[in-house]
C-alpha positions, 0 to 999 in steps of 0.5 A: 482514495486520492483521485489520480495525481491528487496526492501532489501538491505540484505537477508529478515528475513524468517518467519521460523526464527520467534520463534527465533526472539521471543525468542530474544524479551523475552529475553530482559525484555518486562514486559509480553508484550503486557498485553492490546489489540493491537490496528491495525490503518488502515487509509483507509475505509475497502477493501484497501490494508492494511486492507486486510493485517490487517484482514489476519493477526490479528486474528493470531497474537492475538493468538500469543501475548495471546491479541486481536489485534483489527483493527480500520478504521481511514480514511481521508486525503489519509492515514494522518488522520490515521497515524497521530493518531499512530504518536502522540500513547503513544510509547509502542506497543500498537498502530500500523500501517498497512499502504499502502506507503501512509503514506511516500506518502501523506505527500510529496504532502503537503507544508509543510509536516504535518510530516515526516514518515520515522522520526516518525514511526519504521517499525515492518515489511515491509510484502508485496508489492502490484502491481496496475492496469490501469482499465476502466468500462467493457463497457468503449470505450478502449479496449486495452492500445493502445485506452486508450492514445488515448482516453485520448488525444483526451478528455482532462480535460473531463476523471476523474480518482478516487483514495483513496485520495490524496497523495496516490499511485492511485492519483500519478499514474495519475498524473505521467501518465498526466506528462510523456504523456502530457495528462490532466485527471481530479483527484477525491479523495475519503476516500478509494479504494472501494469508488473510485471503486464505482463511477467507476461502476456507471460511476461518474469517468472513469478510476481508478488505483486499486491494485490487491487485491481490484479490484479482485473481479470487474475483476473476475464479469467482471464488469471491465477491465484490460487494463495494470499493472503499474509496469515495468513487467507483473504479472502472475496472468495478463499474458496477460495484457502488462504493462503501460512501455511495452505500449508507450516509455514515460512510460518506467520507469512507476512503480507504487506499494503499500506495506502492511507494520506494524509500530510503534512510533519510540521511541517504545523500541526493546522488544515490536517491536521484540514481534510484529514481531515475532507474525507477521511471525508467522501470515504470516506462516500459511498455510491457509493464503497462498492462500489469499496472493495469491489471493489479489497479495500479493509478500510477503517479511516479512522483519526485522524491520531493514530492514523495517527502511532502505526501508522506508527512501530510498522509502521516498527520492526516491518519495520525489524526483519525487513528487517534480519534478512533481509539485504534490499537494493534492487537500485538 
């Protein structure tokens, strides 16, 4: 996983810049918008990564843009059924997407791609990335990383793992982790996160990779254990948990991360994208909300639209790349 900010090429735009960002956008003639509701498309089952983010942040933003920000659930396809929806949006800001980076993912593990993220969407703000963890049953054989490759090896094609679907960061990290280990796990897809941490609890499959944030409240119960990060440095929220690279030699360069990232149709015009992203950090500011962030592993960047642009062409060559390279298909 990126380190915090990396992911930028230049400075992040600060939230405290966002009146300014605001002022700019009215400036340039938006015809009062947004004059409707904003409609948040999340395309995963409630309790993923990008719903939190969308349930955070869309009440303050309503009150910023004087419009109810209203968040729909649109699940399948491990995010395609979703972001296809604001692909094929009337481009006026009106429909928006708060994604995870399975919406630049899913589509690379299809031949051909039902579309191109990067081409179609225009970011509004990358606002955070999000860190998974190797997670087991509380009462699963390994207790440590070290019994988790060895139970793997010794059990080939018999250990399921659950993910949010197909193409999404949860399948690729098994699926990598099958390839750098030379190990065989079985891949279940679900509609979403929670579903796959349901059938984890309820013994149908035996290890998820889950993101901080939904799987928080499974560690706090004790329900499940935490065995490694999958991003290269330890969390400080985790600090005794050693990471998947730390583990075994072949993992080294194991970093698997999510993102909580707003876009919009790429021919939405510069007032209504600066409009949503003023209203966005002004959402992200507030202090109240600091702690949740916290609490859901949230590494906040709050980046420019711009910004958010180059990260999500660079991030969809860089996995288009090792998607290829690892033979990864949907299983749709």
């Amino acid at each position: 996983m990126p380190t915090r900010r990396s992911l930028l090429a230049a400075p992040t735009f600060l939230a405290a810049s966002a009146a300014q960002a605001q002022g700019q956008a009215q400036g340039q003639g938006q015809g009062g918008f947004p004059d409707r509701p904003v409609t948040m498309v999340v395309p995963f089952a409630p309790g993923a990564t990008p719903d939190l983010a969308a349930r955070l942040v869309s009440p303050r933003m309503a009150q910023a843009l004087g419009q109810p920000v209203v968040v729909e659930n649109r699940a399948g396809g491990g995010s395609i059924v979703g972001t296809r929806s604001v692909l094929q949006a009337r481009p006026d800001g009106l429909t928006t997407l708060m994604g995870s980076i399975s919406f630049m993912m899913a589509p690379l593990t299809i031949d051909p791609p039902p579309f191109d993220a990067a081409a179609g969407l225009r970011v509004v703000s990358l606002m955070a990335t999000v860190p998974y963890l190797l997670l087991v049953r509380a009462d699963a054989p390994p207790k440590t990383v070290a019994e988790f490759h060895a139970w793997v090896r010794e059990n080939p094609g018999k250990l399921n793992y659950g993910s949010a679907g197909s193409g999404t960061p949860l399948h690729l990290a098994g699926a990598i982790y099958d390839l750098l280990m030379g190990t065989r796990m079985t891949h279940v897809a679900y509609r979403g996160a929670a579903l796959a941490m349901a059938d984890l609890l309820a013994g149908q499959v035996q290890v998820v990779f889950g993101d901080v944030g939904s799987s928080a409240a499974h560690i706090r119960a004790g329900t499940v254990r935490v065995l490694a990060v999958c991003v290269p440095q330890r969390l400080p929220a985790y600090p005794e948990i050693p990471s998947m690279a730390e583990s075994d030699p072949r993992l080294r360069e194991f970093d698997i991360y999510t993102w909580a990232m707003l876009s919009v149709p790429k021919a939405t015009p510069d007032g209504p994208v600066q409009r949503l992203h003023a209203a966005l950090m002004e959402a992200a500011k507030q202090p109240e909300l600091q702690p949740r962030f916290a609490e859901v592993g949230f590494d906040m960047i709050n980046g420019s639209p711009a910004e958010g642009d180059a990260v999500l062409a660079r991030e969809q060559a860089k996995w288009a790349r090792l998607i290829k390279a690892a033979g990864i298909k949907a299983d749709l």
